[in-house]
N, C-alpha and C positions, 0 to 999 in steps of 0.2 A: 565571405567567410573563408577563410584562407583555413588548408592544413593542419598546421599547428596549431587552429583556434579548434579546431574538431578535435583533436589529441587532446589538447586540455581541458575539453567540456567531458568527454569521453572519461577522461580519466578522473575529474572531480563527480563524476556521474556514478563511478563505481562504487565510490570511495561512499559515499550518501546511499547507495541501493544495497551495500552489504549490511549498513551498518543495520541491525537492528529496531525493526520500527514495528507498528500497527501491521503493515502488509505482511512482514514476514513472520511477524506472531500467530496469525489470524491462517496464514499458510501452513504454517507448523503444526497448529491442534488440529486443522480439519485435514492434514496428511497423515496424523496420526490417528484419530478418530477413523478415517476411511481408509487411507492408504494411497500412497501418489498418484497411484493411477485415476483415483476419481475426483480428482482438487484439480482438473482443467480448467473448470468453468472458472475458478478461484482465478486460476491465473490468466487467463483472460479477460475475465471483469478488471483484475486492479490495471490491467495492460490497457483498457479500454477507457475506464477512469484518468489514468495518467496522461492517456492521448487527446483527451476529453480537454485537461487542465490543460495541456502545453498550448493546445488550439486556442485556447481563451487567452492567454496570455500571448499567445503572438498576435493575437488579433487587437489586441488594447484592450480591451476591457476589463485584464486585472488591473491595470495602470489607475484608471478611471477607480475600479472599485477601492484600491489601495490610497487615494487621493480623495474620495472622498469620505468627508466625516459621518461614523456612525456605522457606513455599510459595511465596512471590512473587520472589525468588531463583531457585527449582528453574527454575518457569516462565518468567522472564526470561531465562535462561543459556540453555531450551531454546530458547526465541528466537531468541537470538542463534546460537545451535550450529545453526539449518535458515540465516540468515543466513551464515553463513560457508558455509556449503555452496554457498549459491546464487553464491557470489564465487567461490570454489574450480572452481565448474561453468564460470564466465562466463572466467576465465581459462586451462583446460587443454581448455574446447573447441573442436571443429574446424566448427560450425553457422557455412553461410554463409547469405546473404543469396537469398531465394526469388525467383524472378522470370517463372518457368515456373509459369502455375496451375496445371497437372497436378503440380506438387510438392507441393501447399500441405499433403497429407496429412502430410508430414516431420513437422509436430508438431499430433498433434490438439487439435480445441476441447476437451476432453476434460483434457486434461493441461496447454495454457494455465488451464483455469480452475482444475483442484485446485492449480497451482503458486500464484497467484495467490491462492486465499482462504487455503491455508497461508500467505502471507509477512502476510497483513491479519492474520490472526486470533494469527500469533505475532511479531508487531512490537508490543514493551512499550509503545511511542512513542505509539500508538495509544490504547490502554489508560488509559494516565496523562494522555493530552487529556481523555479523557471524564472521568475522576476529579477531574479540577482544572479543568473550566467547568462541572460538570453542578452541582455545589451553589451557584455563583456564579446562573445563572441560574435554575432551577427553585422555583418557590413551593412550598414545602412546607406549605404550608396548602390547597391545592387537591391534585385526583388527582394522583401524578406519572405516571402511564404516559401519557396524554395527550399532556404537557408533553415528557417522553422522546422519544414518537415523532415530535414535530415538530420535534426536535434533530438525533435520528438520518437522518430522510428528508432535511432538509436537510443536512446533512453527507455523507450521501451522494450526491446529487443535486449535488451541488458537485464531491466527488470526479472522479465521473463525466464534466462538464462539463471538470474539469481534467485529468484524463487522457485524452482524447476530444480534446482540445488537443495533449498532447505528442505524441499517436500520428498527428496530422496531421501537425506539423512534422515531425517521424520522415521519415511517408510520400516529402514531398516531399524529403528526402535519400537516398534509396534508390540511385538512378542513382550519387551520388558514392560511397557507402559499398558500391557493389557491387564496389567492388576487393578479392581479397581480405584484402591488405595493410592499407587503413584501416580495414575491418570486424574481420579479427584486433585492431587496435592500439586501435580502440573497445571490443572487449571486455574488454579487460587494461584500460585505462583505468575501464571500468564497474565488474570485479573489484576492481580498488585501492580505488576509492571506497567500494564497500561495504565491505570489510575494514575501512577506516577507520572508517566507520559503526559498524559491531560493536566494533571498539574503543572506540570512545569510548561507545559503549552498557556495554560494559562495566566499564569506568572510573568512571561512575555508580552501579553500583548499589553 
C-alpha cells in the first residue's frame, strides 16, 4: 500500500464518518442526555465494532458472506431490524436530559457501550465501506494484515475524533435541549431520521 493509497482511503474515510449516520445520531442524544463527558463508553463501543467489521473483512469472510446466497440479506435485514428498534426506542421514550451528576447512573457505561458496538457491528453501511476501499487500496503482493491494520486504526482513530466532535457540540446544547419539550421533539426528530435510514437501507438490498 503505497502513500497515496492511504491519502485517498483517509480521505474517502472522512468524508463517509462526518456524514451523518446511526453512530453519530446515537452519539448526539446520549451527549445530550448525559453530557460528553459520560458518552466514552459510546465512543469506544462504535470504535470497537468498526474494528470488529474491518478485521472481518480483511480476513475474507465478508467476501464469502457477500457471495453467498441468502447470508448477506439474513444479516443485513438483522441490521436493519436492531436499527428500527433503536428509532422505535428514540421515539416512544420518556429519557430526559441528566443534569444532576448523582443521576448519571440512569444509564450505565455498561449499556452505552453494548448499545453502541451492536449499532457498529450491525450497520451493513459499515461492512460495504471496507469491502469496496479495502481491494482499491491494499497491495496484494505484500502481507495484507499489515496493510489492514493500518486502514482499520485509521478509520477508527477518525471515527473517534469525529464523534468526540458531535458529543462536544451536543454538550454545549444541553442547557437549551433541557426543556423537556425540545428534548421530546429531538428525539422524534432523531426516530424519524433513522426510520428513514432503515428504509432506504432497505430499499438497497
Amino acid at each position: 500500500m503505497t502513500l497515496s493509497m492511504w491519502i485517498y482511503f483517509t480521505a474517502v474515510s472522512v468524508v463517509n464518518i462526518i456524514t451523518p449516520g446511526p453512530a453519530n445520531l446515537n452519539t448526539v442524544q446520549r451527549a445530550l442526555q448525559l453530557g460528553a463527558a459520560r458518552v466514552f463508553p459510546t465512543i469506544l463501543g462504535n470504535t470497537v465494532g468498526l474494528a470488529i467489521g474491518g478485521c472481518f473483512c480483511a480476513s475474507g469472510a465478508a467476501a464469502v458472506l457477500l457471495t453467498t446466497d441468502g447470508y448477506f440479506a439474513l444479516w443485513s435485514y438483522l441490521g436493519i431490524a436492531y436499527l428500527v428498534w433503536l428509532a422505535v426506542k428514540l421515539l416512544l421514550s420518556r429519557e430526559s436530559i441528566v443534569l444532576d451528576r448523582q443521576s448519571f447512573e440512569v444509564v450505565s457505561a455498561k449499556s452505552l457501550f453494548i448499545e453502541a458496538i451492536v449499532l457498529a457491528v450491525s450497520n451493513p453501511k459499515a461492512l460495504l465501506f471496507y469491502i469496496a476501499l479495502f481491494p482499491q487500496v491494499l497491495n496484494f503482493d505484500k502481507p495484507i494484515w499489515p496493510q489492514a491494520s493500518i486502514l482499520i486504526v485509521t478509520y477508527c482513530l477518525l471515527s473517534i475524533l469525529s464523534l468526540s466532535s458531535y458529543a462536544g457540540l451536543a454538550d454545549r446544547m444541553r442547557i437549551y435541549f433541557a426543556d423537556p419539550i425540545r428534548y421530546t421533539r429531538f428525539r422524534q426528530l432523531s426516530g424519524t431520521i433513522l426510520l428513514v435510514f432503515c428504509i432506504t437501507l432497505a430499499l438497497e438490498l
